[in-house]
C-alpha positions as CSV (number, residue, x, y, z in Angstrom):
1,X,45.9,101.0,58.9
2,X,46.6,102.5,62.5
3,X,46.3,98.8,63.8
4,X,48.9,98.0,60.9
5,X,51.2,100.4,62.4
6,X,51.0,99.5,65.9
7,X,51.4,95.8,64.7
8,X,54.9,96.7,63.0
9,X,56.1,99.3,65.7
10,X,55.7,96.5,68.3
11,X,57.3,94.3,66.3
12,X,60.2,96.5,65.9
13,X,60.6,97.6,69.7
14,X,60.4,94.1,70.5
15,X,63.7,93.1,67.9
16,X,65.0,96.1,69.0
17,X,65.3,94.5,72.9
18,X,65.8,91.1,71.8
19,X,69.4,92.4,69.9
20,X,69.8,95.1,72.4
21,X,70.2,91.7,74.7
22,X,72.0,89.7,72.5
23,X,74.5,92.3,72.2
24,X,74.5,92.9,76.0
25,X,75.4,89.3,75.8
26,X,77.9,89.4,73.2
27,X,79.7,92.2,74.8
28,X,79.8,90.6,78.7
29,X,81.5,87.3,76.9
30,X,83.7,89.2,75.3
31,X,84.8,90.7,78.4
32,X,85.1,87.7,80.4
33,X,87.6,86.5,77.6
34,X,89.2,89.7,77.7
35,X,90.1,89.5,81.3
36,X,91.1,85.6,81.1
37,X,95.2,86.2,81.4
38,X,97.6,83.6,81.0
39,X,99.7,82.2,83.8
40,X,103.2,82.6,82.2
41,X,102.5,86.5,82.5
42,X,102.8,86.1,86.0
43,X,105.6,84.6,86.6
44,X,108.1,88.3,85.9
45,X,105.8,89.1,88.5
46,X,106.3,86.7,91.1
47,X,110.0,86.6,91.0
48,X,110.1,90.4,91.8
49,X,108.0,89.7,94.5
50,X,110.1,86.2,95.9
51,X,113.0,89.0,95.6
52,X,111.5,92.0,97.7
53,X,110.6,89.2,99.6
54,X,113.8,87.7,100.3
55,X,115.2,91.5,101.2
56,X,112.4,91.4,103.9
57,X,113.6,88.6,105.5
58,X,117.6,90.1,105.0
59,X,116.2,92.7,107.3
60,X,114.5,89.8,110.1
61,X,118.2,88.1,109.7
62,X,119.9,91.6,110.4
63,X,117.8,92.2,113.5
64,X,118.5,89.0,115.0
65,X,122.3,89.4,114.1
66,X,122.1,86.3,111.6
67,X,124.8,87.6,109.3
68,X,125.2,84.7,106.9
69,X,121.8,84.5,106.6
70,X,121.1,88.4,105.8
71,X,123.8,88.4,103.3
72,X,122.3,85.1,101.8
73,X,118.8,86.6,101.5
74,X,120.2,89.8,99.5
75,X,122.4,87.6,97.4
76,X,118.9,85.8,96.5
77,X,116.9,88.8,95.6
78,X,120.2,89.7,93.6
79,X,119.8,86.5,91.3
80,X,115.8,86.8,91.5
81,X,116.6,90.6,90.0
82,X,118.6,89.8,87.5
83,X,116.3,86.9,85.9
84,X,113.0,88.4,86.3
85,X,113.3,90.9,83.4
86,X,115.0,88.4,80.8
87,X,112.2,86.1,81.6
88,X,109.3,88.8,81.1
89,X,111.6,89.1,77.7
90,X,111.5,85.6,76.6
91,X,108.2,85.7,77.3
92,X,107.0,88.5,75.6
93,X,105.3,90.1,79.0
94,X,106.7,93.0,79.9
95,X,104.7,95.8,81.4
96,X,104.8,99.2,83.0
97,X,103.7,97.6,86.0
98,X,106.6,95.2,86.5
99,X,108.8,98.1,85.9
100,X,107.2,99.8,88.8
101,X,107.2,96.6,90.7
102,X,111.1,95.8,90.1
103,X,112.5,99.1,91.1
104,X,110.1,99.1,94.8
105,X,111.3,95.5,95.1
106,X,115.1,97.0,94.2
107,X,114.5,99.5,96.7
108,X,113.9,97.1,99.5
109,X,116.4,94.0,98.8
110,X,119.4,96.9,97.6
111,X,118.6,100.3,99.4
112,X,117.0,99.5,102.9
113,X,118.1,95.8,103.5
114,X,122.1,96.1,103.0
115,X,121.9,99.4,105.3
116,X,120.3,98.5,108.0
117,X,122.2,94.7,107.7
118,X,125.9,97.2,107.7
119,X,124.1,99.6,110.8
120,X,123.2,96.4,112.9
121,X,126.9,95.0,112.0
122,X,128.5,97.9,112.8
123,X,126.7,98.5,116.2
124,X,127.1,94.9,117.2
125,X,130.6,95.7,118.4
126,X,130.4,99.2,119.7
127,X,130.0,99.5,123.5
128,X,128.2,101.7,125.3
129,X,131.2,102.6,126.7
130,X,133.2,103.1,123.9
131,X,133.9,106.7,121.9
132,X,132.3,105.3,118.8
133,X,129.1,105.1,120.9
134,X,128.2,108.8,120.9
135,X,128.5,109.4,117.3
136,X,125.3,106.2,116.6
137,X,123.2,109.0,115.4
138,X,125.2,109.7,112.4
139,X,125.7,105.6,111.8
140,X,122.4,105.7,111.6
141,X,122.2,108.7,109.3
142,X,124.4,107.2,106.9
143,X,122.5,104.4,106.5
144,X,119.5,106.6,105.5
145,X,122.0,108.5,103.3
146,X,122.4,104.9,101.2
147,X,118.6,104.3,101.5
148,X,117.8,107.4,100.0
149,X,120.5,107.4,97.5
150,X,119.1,104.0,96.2
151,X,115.7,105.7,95.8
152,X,117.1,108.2,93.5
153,X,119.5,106.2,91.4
154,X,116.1,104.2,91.2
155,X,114.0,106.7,90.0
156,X,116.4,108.3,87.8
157,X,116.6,104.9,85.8
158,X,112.8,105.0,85.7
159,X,112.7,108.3,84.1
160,X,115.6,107.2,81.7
161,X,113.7,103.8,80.4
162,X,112.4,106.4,78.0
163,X,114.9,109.3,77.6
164,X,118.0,107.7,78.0
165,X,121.4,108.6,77.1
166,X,121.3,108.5,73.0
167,X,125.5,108.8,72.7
168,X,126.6,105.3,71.3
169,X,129.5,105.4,73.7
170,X,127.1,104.7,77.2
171,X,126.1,101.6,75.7
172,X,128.5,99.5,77.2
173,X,127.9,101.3,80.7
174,X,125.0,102.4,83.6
175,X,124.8,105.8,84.6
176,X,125.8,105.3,88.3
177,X,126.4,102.1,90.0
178,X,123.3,99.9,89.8
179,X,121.3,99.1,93.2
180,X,122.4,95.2,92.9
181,X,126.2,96.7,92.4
182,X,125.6,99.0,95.2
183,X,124.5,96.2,98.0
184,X,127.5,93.8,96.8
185,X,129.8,96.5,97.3
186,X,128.7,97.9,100.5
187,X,128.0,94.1,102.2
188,X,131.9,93.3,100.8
189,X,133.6,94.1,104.4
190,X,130.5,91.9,105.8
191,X,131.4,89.0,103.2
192,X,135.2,89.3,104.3
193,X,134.5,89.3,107.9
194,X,132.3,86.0,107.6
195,X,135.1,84.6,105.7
196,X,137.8,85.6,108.2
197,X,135.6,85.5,111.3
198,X,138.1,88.0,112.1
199,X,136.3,91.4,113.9
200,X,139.2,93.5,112.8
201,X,136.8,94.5,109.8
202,X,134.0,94.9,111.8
203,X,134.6,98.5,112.2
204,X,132.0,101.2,112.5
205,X,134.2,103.5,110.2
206,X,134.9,100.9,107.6
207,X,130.9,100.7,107.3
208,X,130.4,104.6,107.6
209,X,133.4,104.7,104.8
210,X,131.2,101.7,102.5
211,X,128.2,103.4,103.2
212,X,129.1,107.2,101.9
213,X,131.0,105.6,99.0
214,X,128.5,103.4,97.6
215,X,125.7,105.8,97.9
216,X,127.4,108.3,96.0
217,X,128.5,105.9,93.6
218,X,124.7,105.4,93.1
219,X,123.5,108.9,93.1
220,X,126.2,110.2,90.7
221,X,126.4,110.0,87.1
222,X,129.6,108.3,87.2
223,X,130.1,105.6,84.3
224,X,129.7,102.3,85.3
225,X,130.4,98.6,83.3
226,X,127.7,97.3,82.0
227,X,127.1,93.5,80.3
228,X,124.4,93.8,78.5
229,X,125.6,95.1,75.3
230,X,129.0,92.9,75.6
231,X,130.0,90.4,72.7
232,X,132.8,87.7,73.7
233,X,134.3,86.3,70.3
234,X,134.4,82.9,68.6
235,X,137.9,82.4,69.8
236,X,138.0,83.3,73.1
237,X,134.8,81.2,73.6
238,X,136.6,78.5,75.3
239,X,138.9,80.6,78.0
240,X,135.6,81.9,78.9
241,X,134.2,78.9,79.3
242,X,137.4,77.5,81.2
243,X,137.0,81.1,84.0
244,X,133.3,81.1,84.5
245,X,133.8,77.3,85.4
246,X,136.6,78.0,87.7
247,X,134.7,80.5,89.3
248,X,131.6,78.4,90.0
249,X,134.1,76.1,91.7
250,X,135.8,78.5,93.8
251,X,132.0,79.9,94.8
252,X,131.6,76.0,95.8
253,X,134.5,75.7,97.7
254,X,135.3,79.0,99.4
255,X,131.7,80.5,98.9
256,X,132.3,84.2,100.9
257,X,136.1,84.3,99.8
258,X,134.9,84.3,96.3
259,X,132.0,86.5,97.0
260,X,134.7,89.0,98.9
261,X,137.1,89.3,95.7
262,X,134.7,89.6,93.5
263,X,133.3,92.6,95.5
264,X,136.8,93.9,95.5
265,X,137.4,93.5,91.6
266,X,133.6,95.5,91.8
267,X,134.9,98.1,92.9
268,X,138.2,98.4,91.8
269,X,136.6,98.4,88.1
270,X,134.6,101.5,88.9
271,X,137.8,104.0,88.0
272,X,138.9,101.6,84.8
273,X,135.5,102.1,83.6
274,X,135.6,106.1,83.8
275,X,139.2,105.8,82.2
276,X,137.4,103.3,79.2
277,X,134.2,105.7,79.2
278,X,136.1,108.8,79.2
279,X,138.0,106.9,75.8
280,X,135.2,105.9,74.1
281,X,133.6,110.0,74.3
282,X,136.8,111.4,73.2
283,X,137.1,109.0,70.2
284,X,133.2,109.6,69.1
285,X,133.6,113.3,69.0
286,X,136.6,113.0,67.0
287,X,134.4,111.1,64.5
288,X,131.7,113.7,64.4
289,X,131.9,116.2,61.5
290,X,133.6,119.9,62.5
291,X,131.3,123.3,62.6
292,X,132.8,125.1,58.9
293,X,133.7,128.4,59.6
294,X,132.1,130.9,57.6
């Protein structure tokens, strides 16, 4: 009996190895299939990074004075910004860690790029000798000031990817100029000095003046248009059509004299915006239901 019972306890210690290993087995294929990820959820991904990328090299051009180059380079992060989160859309492969990955690659081609391309700009055609000389600490400052002022309008649209405005009247608008906005704005004086190789632009105050206004503009709440949300009707299909065509002509023809008014339109649609904005509030809380008083 005893021998019986040893027979049968080895028996079952043995199966008890044998699918111990086969499950060790199971589970380590299942793994390897669980870490096989498909290409396409890469490629979000990579266009962030062929858009920080491009701001690095903005920053190479703006050391070696290669203006049309730097302003190039951020105009190709700009595109690269705009497509990579409609493509991790379509594609259904959007993560946290593109998120992350846009708004450091935002920070680079939109926050340090066009500041240090406007300080290099700017101190290109101030002397040593000259009065503006003396004050190329606070050039310099304000350029930080933009930097940093990208960081926060950054991290502030982080935080508000989950706790955004709820009001139905923001859809239509950003809560401060975007970073993309931001860098088209402040390289506009740049854009209209390559176009008029003129260096009556190429003022240090003019940058100083670009640089306080469009980091503000980024760090403030201040309602700002937005196109994500917009609906063009059946109608006025074709006059669209018709513009966007004659602007892609223009951009062929007279590439920065297009880039330089629409910089200029930019901006200029900043206060109709607040004027639209400050509509839309006033007729939502008209619509919503008064306190009865008791």
């Amino acid at each position: 009996m005893q021998a019986k019972r040893r027979s049968r306890g080895s028996k079952l210690f043995s199966e008890t190895i044998v699918m111990g290993k086969f499950r060790l087995r199971k589970r380590k294929h299942k793994s390897r299939i669980q870490r096989e990820i498909p290409i396409r959820t890469m490629i979000p991904n990579l266009m962030t990074l062929l858009a920080a990328a491009s701001g690095v090299t903005s920053i190479r051009y703006s050391c070696q004075e290669h203006w049309r180059s730097a302003v190039i380079a951020v105009i190709i992060a700009c595109v690269l910004d705009g497509l990579d989160g409609r493509v991790a859309r379509l594609l259904r492969v959007t993560s946290k860690l593109g998120a992350q990955l846009d708004s450091l690659a935002d920070f680079v081609s939109f926050g340090v790029a066009p500041a240090l391309l406007v300080y290099f700009w700017m101190m290109q055609v101030v002397p040593p000798e000259s009065v503006a000389y003396a004050f190329r600490g606070l050039f310099w400052a304000l350029a930080l000031f933009h930097a940093m002022c990208c960081a926060f309008r950054l991290a502030r649209f982080n935080i508000m990817l989950d706790a955004g405005p709820t009001q139905p009247y923001w859809r239509h608008f950003f809560m401060g100029l975007p970073a993309p906005g931001g860098a088209g704005i402040l390289l506009t004086p740049v854009i209209w000095q390559l176009h008029t190789e003129s260096t009556v632009i190429q003022s240090p105050w003019v940058g100083c003046a670009m640089l306080i206004i469009c980091g503000i503009l980024m760090a403030c709440r201040a309602p700002t248009i937005s196109a994500k949300h917009l609906r063009i009707p059946a109608k006025r299909m074709v006059p669209v059509l018709l513009f966007v065509m004659f602007v892609i002509g223009m951009l062929v023809s007279q590439f920065w004299l297009t880039l330089g008014v629409i910089g200029i339109l930019y901006l200029a649609s900043i206060p109709m915006c607040g004027v639209w904005f400050l509509r839309l509030r006033r007729r939502y809380e008209a619509q919503l239901p008064q306190p009865t008083q008791a």
